[in-house]
Residue, then its C-alpha position, 0 to 999 in steps of 0.5 A: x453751147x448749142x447751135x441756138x445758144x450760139x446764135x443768140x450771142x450772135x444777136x445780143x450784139x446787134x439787137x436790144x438785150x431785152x427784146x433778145x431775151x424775150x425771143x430766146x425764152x420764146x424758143x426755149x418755153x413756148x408751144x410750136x403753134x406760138x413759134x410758127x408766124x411770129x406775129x411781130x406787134x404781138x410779140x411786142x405788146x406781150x413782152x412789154x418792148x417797142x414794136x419798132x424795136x422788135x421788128x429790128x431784132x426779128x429783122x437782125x434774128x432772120x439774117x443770122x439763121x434764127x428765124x425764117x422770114x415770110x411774105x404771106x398775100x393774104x385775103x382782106x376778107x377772110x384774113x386767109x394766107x393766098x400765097x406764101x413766100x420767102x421773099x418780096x421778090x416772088x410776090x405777083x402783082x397780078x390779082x389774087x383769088x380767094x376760093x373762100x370768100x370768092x373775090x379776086x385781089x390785086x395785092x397791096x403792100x399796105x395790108x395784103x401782105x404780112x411779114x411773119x417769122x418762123x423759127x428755123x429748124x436748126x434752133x428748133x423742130x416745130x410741128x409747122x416745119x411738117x405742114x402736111x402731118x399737122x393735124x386739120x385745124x392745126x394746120x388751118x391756125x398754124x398755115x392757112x390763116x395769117x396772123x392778123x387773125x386772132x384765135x381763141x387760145x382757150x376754147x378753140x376745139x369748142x368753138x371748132x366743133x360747133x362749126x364743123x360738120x366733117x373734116x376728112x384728111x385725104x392723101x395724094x389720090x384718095x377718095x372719101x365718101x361722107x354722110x351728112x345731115x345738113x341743117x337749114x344752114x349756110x355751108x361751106x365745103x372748104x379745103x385749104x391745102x388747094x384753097x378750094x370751095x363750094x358753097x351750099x344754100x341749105x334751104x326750103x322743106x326738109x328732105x328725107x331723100x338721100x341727096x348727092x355732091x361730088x367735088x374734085x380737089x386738084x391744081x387747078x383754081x376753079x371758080x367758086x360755085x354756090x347750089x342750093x340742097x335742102x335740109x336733110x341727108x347728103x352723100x358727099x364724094x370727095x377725090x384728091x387728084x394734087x400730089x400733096x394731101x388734102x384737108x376738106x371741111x365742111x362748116x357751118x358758116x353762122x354767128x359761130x363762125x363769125x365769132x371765131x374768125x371775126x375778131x383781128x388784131x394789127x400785124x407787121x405789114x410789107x409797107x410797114x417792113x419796106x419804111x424801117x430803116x435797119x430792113x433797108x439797111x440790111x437787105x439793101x437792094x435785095x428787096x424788089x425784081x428790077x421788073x416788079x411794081x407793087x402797089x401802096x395805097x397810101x406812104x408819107x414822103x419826106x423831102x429835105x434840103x439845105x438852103x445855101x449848101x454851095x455858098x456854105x462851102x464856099x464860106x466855111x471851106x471844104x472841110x468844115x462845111x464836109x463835116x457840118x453836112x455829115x453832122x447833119x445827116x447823122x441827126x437825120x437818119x437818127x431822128x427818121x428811124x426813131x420815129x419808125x421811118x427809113x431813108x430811101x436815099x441821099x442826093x447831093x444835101x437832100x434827104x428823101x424818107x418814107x413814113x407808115x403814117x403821116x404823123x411819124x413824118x410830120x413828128x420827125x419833121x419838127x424834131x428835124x427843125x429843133x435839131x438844126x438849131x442845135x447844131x446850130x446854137x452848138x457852132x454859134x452860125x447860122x450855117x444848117x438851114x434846112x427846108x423840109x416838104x411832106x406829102x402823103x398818097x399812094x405810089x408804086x414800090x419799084x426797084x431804081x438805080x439797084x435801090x428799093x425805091x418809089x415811082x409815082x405822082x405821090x413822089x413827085x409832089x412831095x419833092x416839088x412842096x419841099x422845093x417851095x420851103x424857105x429856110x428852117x420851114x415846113x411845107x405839108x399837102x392837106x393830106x398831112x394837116x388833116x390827118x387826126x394824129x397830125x392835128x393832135x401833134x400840132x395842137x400840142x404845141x399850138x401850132x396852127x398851119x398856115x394855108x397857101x395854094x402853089x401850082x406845082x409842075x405836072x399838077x393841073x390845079x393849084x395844090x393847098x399848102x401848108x407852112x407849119x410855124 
C-alpha cells in the first residue's frame, strides 16, 4: 500500500466515503494544474457533494498530510494571489498593494482571502510543487491567480495569445532587451513573481522612430507608473536584480483580456472557513496571533440562553437537569453545524454561534425552537425553555481567553437582543428580517415578525427588533 493509499484509509474514518472518494480519483486521474489550489465549491458542484461536506473532508485531508492548506490575500479587482500563506496567523492586517490594478487593500476575511488546497508532495509530485520551473502562463493560472478566477480550460493558449505581445522568462540577474511593435492599445508591462507593473498609453500619431523603456524588477514595491508612447516601435530593456526568477509579459489589456479574466466563480473564504465547526474543532486555538485583528464586513451572531436554568436544577435535582442541559447542547451544536454554522463558545447555558450568512442563522434558530419542543414533548415538561437573539454586522476576528473569537458592537448587540427574548422567542435586528433569504425563509412558513424598538446598553438610539412567532 502506498503512503497515498494509506492516508486515504486514514480519511475514510473521519470524512464522508463519497466525498473521499471523489478526492482519491482527483489525485490519482487529474492534471497537475486542477490539483494546485483545489478550489473547495468547485470540487463540490463537480462531483455532485455538499459543500459544506467538502469543506469538512478538505479540512480532515490537511490535517493528516494529504493536502497542503493555503490562506491566499488576494485583489478584489483582478482576483490576483498578493500574498500566500500556510497559515491565518502570517496574514497582515496592514494594507495590500496591488501593482496590477494599482490599488491599495486592507484585507478582509469575507473575500480577500481564500482557503485553497494543494495536494501534498508526498502523495503526489505536481509541476506547482516547482513554481519557478513552470512555464509563464502556468505559472500565471497555476500561482498568481486565485481560484475565484475561472479560466478557460479549452481555448486558453488562444486567447492568451491574442493579449500577449512578449513574455520574457529572466533568471536571477538576467537582462532581455525586447523588440516590439505596440499597437493603439492599453499595455501592460506585468511581471508576476514580484507583482511589478507599468502601464503604457498607446496613443496619438503612429511613429517610426524607434522608442525606448527600461524597467528593473527587484524587491522593492515601487509605485505603479503610467506613460504615454505612440504606436509604433519599441525597445524594451528588462533587468532581474531578485534572487528568484522573473516572468514579465507584455499584454494587450482589451476586451480579450477582460474575456478571460472577467468571468469568477464563488470560492471558500477565511469568514466562510472561520464559521465551520470541524475547522473549530480541529485547529482549536491555532487560528489567530494573540495580537492579530482582522477585519469581517459582515458575520451573523447567534446568541441563546435557557430561561430558569437555576430554578430547573433546583426542580429536577443535579443530575436530571445535568443531562437535560447536555441534551440540549448536542441538539444545538448538530443543528449550528448542519446549517454551515460553528460555536464560537458555551458560557454557562448560553450558546453564542457565528453563521456566513443571516438566513443560515435564522434557519438554525427555528429549528433550534422545534428541537426544544421535542425534547420537550420527549420528557413530558416544560423544563428546556430556550430565548434565542440574532444580530448580523461587521467585527473583528481576534483571539480571547486562548479561543478564536469576535470583538466588536456586532457582538454586543446580539448578546444584548437575546437578552431581551422571553421564553421559546426569537429576537432578530432588521439586518436579518431584511435580508432576502431571511424574508423567503419566513414567508414559508407564514411567519410575519413582529416589530418592536428597545434601547439597548452602549447603543445611543433605539434599535428595531423583531420577534418571530
Amino acid at each position: 500500500m502506498s503512503e497515498g493509499q494509506a492516508l486515504f484509509a486514514v480519511l475514510r474514518q473521519s470524512a464522508d466515503a463519497d466525498t473521499v472518494a471523489a478526492m482519491e480519483r482527483l489525485v490519482g486521474e487529474a492534471p497537475d494544474r486542477d490539483l494546485c489550489r483545489v478550489n473547495v465549491f468547485d470540487f463540490a458542484r463537480r462531483h455532485n457533494v455538499g459543500e459544506d461536506t467538502a469543506i469538512a473532508a478538505f479540512l480532515h485531508a490537511a490535517r493528516i498530510g494529504l493536502f497542503e492548506m493555503s490562506w491566499n490575500v488576494l485583489c478584489p479587482g483582478c482576483g490576483g494571489v498578493l500574498d500566500t500563506n500556510a497559515s491565518l496567523k502570517s496574514v497582515r492586517s496592514a494594507e495590500y498593494v496591488c501593482a496590477l490594478c494599482a490599488a491599495g487593500y486592507e484585507p478582509t476575511l469575507d473575500d480577500m482571502v481564500e482557503v485553497t488546497f494543494t495536494v501534498s508532495p508526498r502523495v503526489r509530485r505536481i509541476a506547482a510543487h516547482s513554481p519557478d520551473e513552470l512555464p509563464p502562463w502556468d505559472y500565471a493560472r497555476q500561482i498568481f491567480w486565485g481560484s475565484g478566477i475561472d479560466l478557460p480550460t479549452e481555448n486558453f493558449d488562444e486567447l492568451v495569445e491574442e493579449i500577449t505581445l512578449e513574455v520574457v522568462e529572466l533568471p536571477p540577474g538576467g537582462k532581455a532587451i525586447l523588440s516590439l511593435q505596440l499597437p493603439a492599445e492599453f499595455i501592460i508591462v506585468f511581471e508576476p513573481v514580484t507583482h511589478a507593473a507599468r502601464f503604457i498609453d498607446v496613443k496619438g500619431e503612429p511613429t517610426r522612430e524607434r522608442q525606448t523603456l527600461s524597467l528593473v524588477f527587484n524587491d522593492v514595491h515601487a509605485p505603479t507608473g503610467t506613460m504615454e508612447l505612440r504606436p509604433g516601435p519599441l525597445r524594451l530593456s528588462l533587468e532581474n536584480r531578485t534572487q528568484r526568477r522573473a516572468l514579465p509579459g507584455v499584454w494587450i489589456a482589451g476586451d480579450k483580456m477582460h474575456e478571460l479574466l472577467g468571468r469568477r466563480r464563488p470560492f471558500l473564504t477565511a469568514k466562510r472557513l472561520l464559521s465551520n465547526q470541524t475547522f473549530r474543532d480541529i485547529y482549536r486555538t491555532d487560528t489567530l496571533d494573540i495580537d492579530q485583528r482582522l477585519k469581517i464586513t459582515s458575520l451573523t451572531f447567534l446568541f441563546t440562553d435557557l430561561k430558569g436554568s437555576t430554578e430547573l436544577y433546583e426542580r429536577v435535582g443535579d443530575l436530571v437537569a445535568f443531562d437535560l442541559v447536555r441534551e440540549h447542547f448536542g441538539a444545538l451544536h448538530e443543528i449550528v453545524a448542519a446549517e454551515g454554522g460553528a460555536v464560537v463558545k458555551t458560557i454557562g447555558d448560553a450558546v453564542m454561534a457565528t453563521f456566513p450568512t443571516p438566513d443560515r442563522a435564522l434557519a438554525a434558530a427555528l429549528r433550534m425552537r422545534q428541537a426544544m419542543r421535542g425534547l420537550n414533548e420527549a420528557h413530558g415538561r416544560e423544563d428546556l425553555l430556550l430565548k434565542i437573539g440574532i444580530h448580523e454586522g461587521p467585527c473583528l476576528a481576534v483571539t480571547l481567553n486562548e479561543r478564536q473569537d469576535y470583538f466588536g458592537q456586532t457582538v454586543n448587540i446580539a448578546s444584548r437582543v437575546q437578552g431581551l427574548a422571553m421564553s421559546q422567542s426569537i429576537l432578530a435586528t432588521a439586518p436579518i428580517i431584511d435580508h432576502p433569504q431571511c424574508a423567503s425563509l419566513l414567508g414559508a412558513g407564514s411567519q410575519k415578525p413582529v416589530a418592536q424598538h428597545h434601547a439597548l446598553r452602549g447603543v445611543a438610539s433605539e434599535v428595531a427588533i423583531y420577534e418571530i412567532p
